[in-house]
C-alpha positions in Angstrom: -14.3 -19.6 -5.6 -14.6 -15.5 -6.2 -13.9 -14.2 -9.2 -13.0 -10.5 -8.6 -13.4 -8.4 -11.5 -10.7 -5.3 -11.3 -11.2 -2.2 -13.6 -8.5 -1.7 -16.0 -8.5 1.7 -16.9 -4.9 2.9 -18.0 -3.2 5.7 -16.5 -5.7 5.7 -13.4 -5.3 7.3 -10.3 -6.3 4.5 -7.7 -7.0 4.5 -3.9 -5.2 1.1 -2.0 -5.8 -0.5 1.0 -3.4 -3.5 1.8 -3.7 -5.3 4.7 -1.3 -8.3 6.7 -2.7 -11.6 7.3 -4.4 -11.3 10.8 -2.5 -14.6 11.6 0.9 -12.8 10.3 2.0 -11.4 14.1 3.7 -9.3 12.7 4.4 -5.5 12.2 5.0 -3.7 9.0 6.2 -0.5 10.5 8.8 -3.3 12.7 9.9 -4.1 8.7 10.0 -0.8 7.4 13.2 -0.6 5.6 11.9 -4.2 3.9 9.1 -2.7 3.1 10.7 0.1 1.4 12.9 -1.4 0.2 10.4 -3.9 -1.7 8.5 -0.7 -3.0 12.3 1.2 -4.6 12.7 -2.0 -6.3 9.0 -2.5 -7.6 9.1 0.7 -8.2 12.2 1.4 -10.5 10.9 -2.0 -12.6 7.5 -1.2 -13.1 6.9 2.9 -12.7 3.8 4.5 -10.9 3.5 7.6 -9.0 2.6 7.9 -5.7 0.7 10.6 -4.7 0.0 9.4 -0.9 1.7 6.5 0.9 1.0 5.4 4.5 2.0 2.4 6.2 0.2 1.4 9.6 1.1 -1.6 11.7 -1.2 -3.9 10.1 -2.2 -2.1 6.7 -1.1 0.0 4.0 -2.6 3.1 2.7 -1.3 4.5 -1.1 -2.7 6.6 -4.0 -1.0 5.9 -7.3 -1.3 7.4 -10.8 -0.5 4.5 -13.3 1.8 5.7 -16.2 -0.6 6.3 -19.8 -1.4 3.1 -21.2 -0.4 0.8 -18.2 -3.3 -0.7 -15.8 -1.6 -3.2 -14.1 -1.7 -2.5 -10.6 -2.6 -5.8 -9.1 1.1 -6.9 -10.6 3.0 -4.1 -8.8 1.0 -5.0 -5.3 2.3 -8.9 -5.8 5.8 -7.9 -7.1 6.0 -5.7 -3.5 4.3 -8.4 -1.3 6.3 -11.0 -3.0 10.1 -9.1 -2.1 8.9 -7.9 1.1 7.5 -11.2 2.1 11.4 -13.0 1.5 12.9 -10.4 3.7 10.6 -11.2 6.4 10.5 -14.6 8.9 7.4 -16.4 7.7 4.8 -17.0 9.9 2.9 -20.4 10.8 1.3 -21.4 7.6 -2.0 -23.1 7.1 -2.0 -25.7 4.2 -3.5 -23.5 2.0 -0.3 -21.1 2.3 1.9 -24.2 1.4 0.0 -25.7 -1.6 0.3 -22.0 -3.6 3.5 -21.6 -1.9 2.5 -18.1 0.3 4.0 -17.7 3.1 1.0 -16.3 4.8 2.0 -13.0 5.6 -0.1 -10.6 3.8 -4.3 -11.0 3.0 -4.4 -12.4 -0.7 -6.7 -9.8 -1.5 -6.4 -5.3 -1.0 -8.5 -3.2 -1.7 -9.0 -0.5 -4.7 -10.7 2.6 -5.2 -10.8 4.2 -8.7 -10.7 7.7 -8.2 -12.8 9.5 -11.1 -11.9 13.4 -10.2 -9.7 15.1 -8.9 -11.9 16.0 -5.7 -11.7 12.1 -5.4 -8.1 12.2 -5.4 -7.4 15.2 -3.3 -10.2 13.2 -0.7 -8.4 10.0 -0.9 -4.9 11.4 -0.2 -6.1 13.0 3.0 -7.9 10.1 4.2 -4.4 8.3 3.5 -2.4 10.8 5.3 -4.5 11.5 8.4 -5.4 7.8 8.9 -2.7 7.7 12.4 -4.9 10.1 13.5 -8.0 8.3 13.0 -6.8 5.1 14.5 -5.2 6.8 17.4 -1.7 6.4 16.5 -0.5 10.3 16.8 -2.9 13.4 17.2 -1.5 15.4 14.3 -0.7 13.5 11.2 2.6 14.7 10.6 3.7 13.5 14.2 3.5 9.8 11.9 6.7 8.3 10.9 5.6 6.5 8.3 3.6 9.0 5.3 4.4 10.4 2.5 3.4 13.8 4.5 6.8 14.2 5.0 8.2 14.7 1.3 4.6 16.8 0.6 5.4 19.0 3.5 9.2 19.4 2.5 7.6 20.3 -0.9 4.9 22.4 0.0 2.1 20.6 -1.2 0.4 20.2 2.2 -2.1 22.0 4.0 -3.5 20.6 7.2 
């Protein structure tokens, strides 16, 4: 079996990709207000901020900033996974889903980026936020439902 080995560097600003099971059939943006809802909750128990958040049909895009002396990322992501996944109809589960008691919706595995500058950050928040465009979703980034461009446009913090 794998053993991933994740940094734990408290306070970091970190780069996420989070993608559904490809067996899930499913849509996160057809769950949205689960999915939000799973991230208000998560959220108010555990505190991060999020710099960048996008959610795509079958992946997630976020940049957080972990508060000072907290690395524990990898517990928000199942804490948000695990309430989202209760709101949702489960999918057809292979035995593997049963025996740890998943209910097959989401990969068991995302993706993270430590981001070491603040060019780093600044480049992974407009990856996040333009990445309908790059998958042909909308042609202008703000024409997307589903960002965090919104609030940064409302509060001046973007620049296309």
């Amino acid at each position: 079996m794998s053993s991933y080995i994740r940094p734990r560097i408290p306070g970091a600003s970190v780069f996420f990709t989070v993608r559904l099971s490809p067996c899930a059939g499913g849509s996160l943006v057809g769950h949205i207000d689960h999915l939000r809802s799973a991230v208000r909750l998560t959220h108010a128990d555990h505190p991060f901020d999020i710099a960048a958040w996008v959610v795509l049909p079958d992946h997630i895009h976020a940049v957080w900033t972990l508060p000072v002396g907290d690395c524990d990322y990898s517990k928000r992501w199942s804490v948000i996974k695990a309430r989202f996944s209760r709101q949702v109809t489960a999918v057809r589960r292979r035995p593997s889903h049963i025996l740890r008691r998943e209910r097959g919706i989401w990969q068991r595995r995302f993706w993270e980026h430590h981001l070491r500058t603040e060019s780093d950050k600044a480049d992974a928040i407009r990856y996040c936020l333009t990445n309908p465009v790059k998958h042909g979703l909308v042609t202008d980034p703000r024409d997307w439902p589903y960002s965090s461009i919104h609030r940064d446009i409302k509060n001046g913090r973007w620049a296309a």
